[in-house]
C-alpha positions as CSV (number, residue, x, y, z in Angstrom):
1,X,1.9,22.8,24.1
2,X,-1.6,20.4,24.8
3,X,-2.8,22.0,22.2
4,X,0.2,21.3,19.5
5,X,0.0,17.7,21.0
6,X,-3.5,17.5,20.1
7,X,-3.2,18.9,16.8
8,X,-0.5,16.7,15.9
9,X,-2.1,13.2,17.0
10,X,-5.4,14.6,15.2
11,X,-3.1,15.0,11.9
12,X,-1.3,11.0,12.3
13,X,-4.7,9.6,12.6
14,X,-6.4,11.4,9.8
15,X,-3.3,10.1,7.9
16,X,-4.0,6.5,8.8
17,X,-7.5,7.0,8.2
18,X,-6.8,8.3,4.7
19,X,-4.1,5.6,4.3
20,X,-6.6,2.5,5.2
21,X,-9.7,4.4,3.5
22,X,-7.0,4.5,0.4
23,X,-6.0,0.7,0.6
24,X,-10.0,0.0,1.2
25,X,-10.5,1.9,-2.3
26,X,-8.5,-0.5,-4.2
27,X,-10.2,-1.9,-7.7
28,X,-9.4,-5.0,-7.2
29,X,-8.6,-4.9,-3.4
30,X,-5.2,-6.1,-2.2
31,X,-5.2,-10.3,-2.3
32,X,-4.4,-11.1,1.3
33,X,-1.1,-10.1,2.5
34,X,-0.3,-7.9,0.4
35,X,1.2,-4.3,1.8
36,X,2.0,-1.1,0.4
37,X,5.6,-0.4,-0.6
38,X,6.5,2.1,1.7
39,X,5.9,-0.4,5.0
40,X,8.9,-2.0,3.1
41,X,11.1,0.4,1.6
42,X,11.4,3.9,2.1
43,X,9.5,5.0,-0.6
44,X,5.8,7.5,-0.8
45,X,2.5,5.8,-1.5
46,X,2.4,6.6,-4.8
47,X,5.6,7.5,-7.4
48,X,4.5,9.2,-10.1
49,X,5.2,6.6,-13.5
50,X,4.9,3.5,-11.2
51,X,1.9,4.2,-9.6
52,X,0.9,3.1,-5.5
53,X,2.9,-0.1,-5.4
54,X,1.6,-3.1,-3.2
55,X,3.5,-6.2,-2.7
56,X,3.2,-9.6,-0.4
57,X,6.6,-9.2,1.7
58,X,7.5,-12.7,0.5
59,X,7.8,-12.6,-3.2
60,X,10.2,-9.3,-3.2
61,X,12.0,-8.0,-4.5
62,X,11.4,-9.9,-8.2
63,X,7.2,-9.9,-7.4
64,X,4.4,-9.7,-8.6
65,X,4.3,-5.9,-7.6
66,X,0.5,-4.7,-8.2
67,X,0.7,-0.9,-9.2
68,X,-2.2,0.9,-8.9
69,X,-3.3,3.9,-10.6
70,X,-4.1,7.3,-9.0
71,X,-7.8,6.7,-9.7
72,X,-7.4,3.1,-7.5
73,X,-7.3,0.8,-10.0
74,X,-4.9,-1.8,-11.2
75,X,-2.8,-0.4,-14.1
76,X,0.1,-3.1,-13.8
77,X,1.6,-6.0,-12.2
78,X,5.5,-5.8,-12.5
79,X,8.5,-8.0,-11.9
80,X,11.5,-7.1,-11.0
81,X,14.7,-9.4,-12.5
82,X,17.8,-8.8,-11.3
83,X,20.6,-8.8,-14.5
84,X,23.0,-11.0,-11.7
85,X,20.1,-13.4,-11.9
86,X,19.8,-13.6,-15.4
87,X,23.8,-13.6,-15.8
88,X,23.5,-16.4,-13.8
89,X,20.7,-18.5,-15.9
90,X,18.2,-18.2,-12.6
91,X,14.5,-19.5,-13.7
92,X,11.5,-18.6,-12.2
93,X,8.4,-21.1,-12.9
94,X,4.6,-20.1,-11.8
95,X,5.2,-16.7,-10.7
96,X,2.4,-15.1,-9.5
97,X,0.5,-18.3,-9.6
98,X,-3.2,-17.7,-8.9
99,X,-2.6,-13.5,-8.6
100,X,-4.1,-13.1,-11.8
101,X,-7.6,-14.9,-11.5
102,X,-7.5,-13.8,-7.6
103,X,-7.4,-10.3,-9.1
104,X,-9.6,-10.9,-11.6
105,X,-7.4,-9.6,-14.2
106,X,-8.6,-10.9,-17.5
107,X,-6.2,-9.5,-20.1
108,X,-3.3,-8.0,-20.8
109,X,-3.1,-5.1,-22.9
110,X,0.4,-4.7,-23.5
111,X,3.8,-5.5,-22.0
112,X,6.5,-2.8,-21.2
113,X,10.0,-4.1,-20.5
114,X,13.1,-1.6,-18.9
115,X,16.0,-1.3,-17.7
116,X,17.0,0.3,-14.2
117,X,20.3,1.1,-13.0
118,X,18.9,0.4,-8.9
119,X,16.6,2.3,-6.4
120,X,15.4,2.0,-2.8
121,X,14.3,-1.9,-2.6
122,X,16.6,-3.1,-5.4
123,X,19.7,-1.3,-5.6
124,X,20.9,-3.6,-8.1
125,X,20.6,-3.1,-11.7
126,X,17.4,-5.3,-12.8
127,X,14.4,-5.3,-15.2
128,X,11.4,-3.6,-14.7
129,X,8.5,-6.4,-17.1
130,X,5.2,-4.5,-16.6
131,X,2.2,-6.4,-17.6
132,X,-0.4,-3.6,-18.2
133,X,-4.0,-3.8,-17.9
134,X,-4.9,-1.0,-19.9
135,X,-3.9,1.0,-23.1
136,X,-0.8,3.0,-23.1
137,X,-2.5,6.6,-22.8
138,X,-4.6,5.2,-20.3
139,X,-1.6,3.8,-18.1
140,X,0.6,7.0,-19.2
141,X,-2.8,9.2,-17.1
142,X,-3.4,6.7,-14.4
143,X,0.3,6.4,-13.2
144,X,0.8,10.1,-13.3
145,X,0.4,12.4,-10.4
């Protein structure tokens, strides 16, 4: 029974260790305060077509969401717009205001705009608007599994 113990604590720190080493690997790093979707939402590290989403708790759920590819570097950063919102003429002015050169993003590539009905974190129907980094094969291999 020690011994399950033991093998079991050995296997949650290696986790965390992977977890932080993981975060640490980030190209650009995480601006401060920033956290992984899944200390927010029940959700894994990475979702394969989204990529490891990070996100400063205060700005959810409409962002800036940083998505990260599976290589650890930044393929997108993604808002969230809830249709009530824009049903209801909501504006948002200077969002993600300083995330960009903090980042050092200098360009994007393209923008990808889409509907979804809801999902863990924003269960109401909204608009994914991705500002991508990179070119669309690249983001299509960097977001998958």
């Amino acid at each position: 029974m020690k011994q399950l113990k033991l093998v079991l604590l050995s296997v949650a720190i290696s986790s965390l260790i992977a977890v932080a080493s993981a975060q640490n690997d980030l190209n650009p790093p995480l601006p401060d305060g920033y956290v992984s979707v899944s200390e927010i939402v029940r959700l894994p590290e990475f979702i394969p077509g989204v990529g490891a989403l990070y996100i400063h708790p205060d700005d959810a759920p409409v962002g800036p969401w940083l998505s990260y590819g599976n290589d650890g570097n930044l393929v997108e950063v993604v808002f969230m717009v809830p249709l009530s919102e824009l049903q209801n003429s909501t504006d948002w002015e200077n969002l993600a205001s300083g995330t960009f050169e903090t980042l050092g993003a200098s360009g994007i590539e393209h923008v990808d705009v889409s509907f979804n009905g809801g999902h863990p974190g924003m269960a109401e129907a909204h608009y994914h608007i991705r500002l991508v980094l990179i070119g669309d094969e690249q983001q299509q291999a960097a977001l998958a599994e």
